[in-house]
GUMARRO-100030 format. One record per residue (C-alpha): residue number from 1; x, y, z. Coordinates in Angstrom, 2 decimals. Each point is the difference from the previous one (the first is absolute). Layout:
BEGIN
num/x/y/z
NUM/X/Y/Z
...
//
This chain:
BEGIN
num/x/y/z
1/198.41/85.02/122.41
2/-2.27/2.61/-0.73
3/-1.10/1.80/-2.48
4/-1.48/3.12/-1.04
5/-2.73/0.67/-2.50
6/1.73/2.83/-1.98
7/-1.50/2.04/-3.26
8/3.38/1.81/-0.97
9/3.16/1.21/1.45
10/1.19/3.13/-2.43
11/2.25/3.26/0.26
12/-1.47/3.41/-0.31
13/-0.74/3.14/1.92
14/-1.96/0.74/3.15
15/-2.91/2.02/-1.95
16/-2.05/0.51/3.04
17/-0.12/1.57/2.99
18/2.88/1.77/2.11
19/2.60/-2.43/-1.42
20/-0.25/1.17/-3.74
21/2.57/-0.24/-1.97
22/2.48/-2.53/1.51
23/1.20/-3.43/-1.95
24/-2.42/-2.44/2.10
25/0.03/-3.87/-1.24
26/-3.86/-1.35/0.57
27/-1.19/-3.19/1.49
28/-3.39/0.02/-0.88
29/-1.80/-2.76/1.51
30/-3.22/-1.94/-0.69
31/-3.44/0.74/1.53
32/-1.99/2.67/1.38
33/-2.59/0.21/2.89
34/-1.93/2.82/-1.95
35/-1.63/0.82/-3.46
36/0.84/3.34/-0.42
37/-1.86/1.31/-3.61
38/2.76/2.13/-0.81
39/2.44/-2.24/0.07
40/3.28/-0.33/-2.36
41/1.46/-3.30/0.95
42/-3.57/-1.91/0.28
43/1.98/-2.78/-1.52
44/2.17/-0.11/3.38
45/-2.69/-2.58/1.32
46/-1.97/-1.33/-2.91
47/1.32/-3.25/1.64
48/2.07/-1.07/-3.25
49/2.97/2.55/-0.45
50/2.60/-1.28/1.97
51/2.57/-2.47/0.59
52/1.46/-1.89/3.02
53/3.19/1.56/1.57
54/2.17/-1.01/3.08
55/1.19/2.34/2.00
56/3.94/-0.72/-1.80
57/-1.37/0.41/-3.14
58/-1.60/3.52/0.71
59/3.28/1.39/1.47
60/1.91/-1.50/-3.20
61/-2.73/2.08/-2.12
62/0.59/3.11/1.94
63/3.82/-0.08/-0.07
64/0.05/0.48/-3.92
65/-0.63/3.70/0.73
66/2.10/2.53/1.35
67/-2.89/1.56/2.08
68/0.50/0.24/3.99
69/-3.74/0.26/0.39
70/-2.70/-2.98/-0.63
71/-3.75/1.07/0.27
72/-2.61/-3.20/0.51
73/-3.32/0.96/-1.35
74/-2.79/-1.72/-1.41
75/-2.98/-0.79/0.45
76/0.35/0.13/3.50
77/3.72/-1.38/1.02
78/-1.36/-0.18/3.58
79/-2.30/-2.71/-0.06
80/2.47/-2.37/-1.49
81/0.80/-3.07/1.51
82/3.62/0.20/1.74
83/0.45/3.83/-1.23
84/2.10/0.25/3.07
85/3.01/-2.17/-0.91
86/0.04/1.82/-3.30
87/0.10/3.58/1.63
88/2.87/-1.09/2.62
89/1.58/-1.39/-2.90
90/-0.03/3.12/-2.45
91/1.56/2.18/3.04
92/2.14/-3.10/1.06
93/1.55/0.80/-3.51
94/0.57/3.65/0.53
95/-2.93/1.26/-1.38
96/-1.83/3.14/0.77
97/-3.84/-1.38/-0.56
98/-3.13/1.59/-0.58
99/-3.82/-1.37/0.59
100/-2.88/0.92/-1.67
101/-3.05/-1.17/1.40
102/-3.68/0.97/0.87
103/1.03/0.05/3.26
104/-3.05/-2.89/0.85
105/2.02/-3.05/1.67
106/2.85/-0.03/2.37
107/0.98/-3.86/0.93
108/1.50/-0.74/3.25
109/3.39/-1.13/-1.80
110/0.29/3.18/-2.31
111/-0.61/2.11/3.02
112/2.94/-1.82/1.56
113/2.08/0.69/-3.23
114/-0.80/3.34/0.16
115/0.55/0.82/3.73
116/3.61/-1.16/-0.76
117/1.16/1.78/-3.25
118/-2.58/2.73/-0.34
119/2.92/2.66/-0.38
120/0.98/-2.05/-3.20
121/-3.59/-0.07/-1.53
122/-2.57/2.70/-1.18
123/-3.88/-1.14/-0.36
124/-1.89/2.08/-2.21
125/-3.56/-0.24/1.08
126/-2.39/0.65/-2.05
127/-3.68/-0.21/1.45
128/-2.91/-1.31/-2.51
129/-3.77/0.36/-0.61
130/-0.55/-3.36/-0.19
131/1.26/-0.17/3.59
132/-1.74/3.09/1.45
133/3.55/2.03/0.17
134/0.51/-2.76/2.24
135/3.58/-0.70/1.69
136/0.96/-2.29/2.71
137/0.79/2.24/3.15
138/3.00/-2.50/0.94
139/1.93/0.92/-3.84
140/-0.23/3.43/0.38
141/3.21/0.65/2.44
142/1.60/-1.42/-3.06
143/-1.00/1.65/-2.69
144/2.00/2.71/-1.53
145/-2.38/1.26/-2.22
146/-3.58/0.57/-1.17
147/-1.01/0.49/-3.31
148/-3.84/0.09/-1.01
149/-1.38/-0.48/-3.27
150/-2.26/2.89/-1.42
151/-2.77/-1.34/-1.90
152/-3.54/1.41/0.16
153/-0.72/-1.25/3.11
154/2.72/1.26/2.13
155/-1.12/2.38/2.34
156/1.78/2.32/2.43
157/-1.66/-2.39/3.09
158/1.65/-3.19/-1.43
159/3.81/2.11/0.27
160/-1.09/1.06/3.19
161/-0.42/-3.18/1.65
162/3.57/-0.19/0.49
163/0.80/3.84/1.00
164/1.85/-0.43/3.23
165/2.74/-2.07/-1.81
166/0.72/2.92/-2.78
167/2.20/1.04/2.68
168/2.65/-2.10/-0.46
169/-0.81/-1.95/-3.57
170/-0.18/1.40/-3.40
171/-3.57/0.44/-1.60
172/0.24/-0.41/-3.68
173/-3.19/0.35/-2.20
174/0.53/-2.04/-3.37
175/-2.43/1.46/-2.32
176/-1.94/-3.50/-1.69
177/1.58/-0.98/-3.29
178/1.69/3.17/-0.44
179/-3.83/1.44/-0.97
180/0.09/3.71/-0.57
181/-3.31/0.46/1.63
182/1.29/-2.33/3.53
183/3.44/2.59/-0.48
184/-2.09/2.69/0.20
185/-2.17/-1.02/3.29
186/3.29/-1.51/1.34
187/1.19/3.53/-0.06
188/-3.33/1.02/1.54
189/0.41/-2.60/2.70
190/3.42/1.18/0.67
191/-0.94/3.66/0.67
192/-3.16/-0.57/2.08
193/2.34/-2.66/2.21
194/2.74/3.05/0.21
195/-2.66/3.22/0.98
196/-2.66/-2.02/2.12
197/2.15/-2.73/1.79
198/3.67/1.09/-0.18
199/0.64/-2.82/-2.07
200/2.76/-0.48/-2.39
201/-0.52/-2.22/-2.72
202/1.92/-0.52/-3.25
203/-1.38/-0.69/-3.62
204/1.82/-2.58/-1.70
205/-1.53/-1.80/-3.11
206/1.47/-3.37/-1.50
207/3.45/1.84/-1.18
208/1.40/-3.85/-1.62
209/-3.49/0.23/-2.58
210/1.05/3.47/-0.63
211/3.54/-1.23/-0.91
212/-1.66/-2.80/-2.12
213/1.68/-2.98/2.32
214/-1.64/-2.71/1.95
//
């Protein structure tokens, strides 16, 4: 039987993104390919946090709450061994389920997954530094989403890498820790996107650390 390397399953709100606001129950998930210095869940794969799940005892977790949607985070959900069962699963059980990843890895068997219930499931991806802005070509059909993190090294070439798709997905800019001075050049980066590229990007910080909730 297998099992899953969890860090914490909890209730809350989405606080990020184009999703804000909704009751979401998270699955965050242990490890990370990346070592982002900004990070706020650094203890997501300090290889020590977690505890061995099965797959029954996940859905039994998620049940308690009254929430229709389940978000797996981490870390990195997507380099976790078997991720697939769990996703088919979570929308087995009626779930509406969000991703958040870095957008770096795409396995053969979560591609599968997600070829056959992508209506039911909305990736957030959110491209890194550490990777280069980097995201595998063969996630992006399913990705419903892209959110990038302004820090002080964000530039207007990093959003651009991905300007043909701002078409058809949501570009959210999530100012870095809720910093006044990354609000302020999110703002900037929002109204150079809008006057030189036709772009239309929306500034969302952390609203759940506003609130004072995980």
């Amino acid at each position: 039987m297998e099992k899953f390397s969890i860090v914490e399953i909890f209730p809350s709100i989405e606080g990020e993104g184009s999703l804000i606001g909704y009751p979401v129950t998270f699955i965050r998930l242990e490890g990370c390919n990346l070592r982002c210095e900004w990070c706020d869940t650094s203890y997501s794969y300090d290889g020590k946090t977690f505890a061995e799940l099965t797959l029954n005892q996940i859905i039994k977790e998620i049940k308690k709450y009254p929430n229709r949607k389940v978000c797996l985070t981490g870390g990195e959900p997507l380099i976790c061994d078997n991720v697939d069962k769990l996703i088919t699963e979570i929308v087995k059980e009626g779930y509406s389920l969000i991703i958040e990843t870095n957008g770096t890895v795409l396995t053969e068997k979560v591609k599968s997954v997600l070829q056959k219930l992508k209506n039911s499931i909305h990736i957030v991806a959110s491209p890194k530094p550490d990777s280069f802005y980097f995201i595998n070509r063969e996630l992006i059909p399913f990705v419903k989403e892209l959110k990038f993190i302004v820090d002080e090294g964000l530039s207007i070439d990093n959003i651009l890498l991905y300007r043909r798709y701002y078409v058809r997905l949501p570009l959210i800019l999530q100012p870095e820790s809720n910093k006044k001075d990354m609000i302020n050049k999110a703002l900037k980066l929002q109204q150079e996107l809008l006057e030189n590229h036709n772009i239309e990007a929306r500034v969302i910080p952390q609203i759940h650390k506003y609130m004072g909730i995980l």
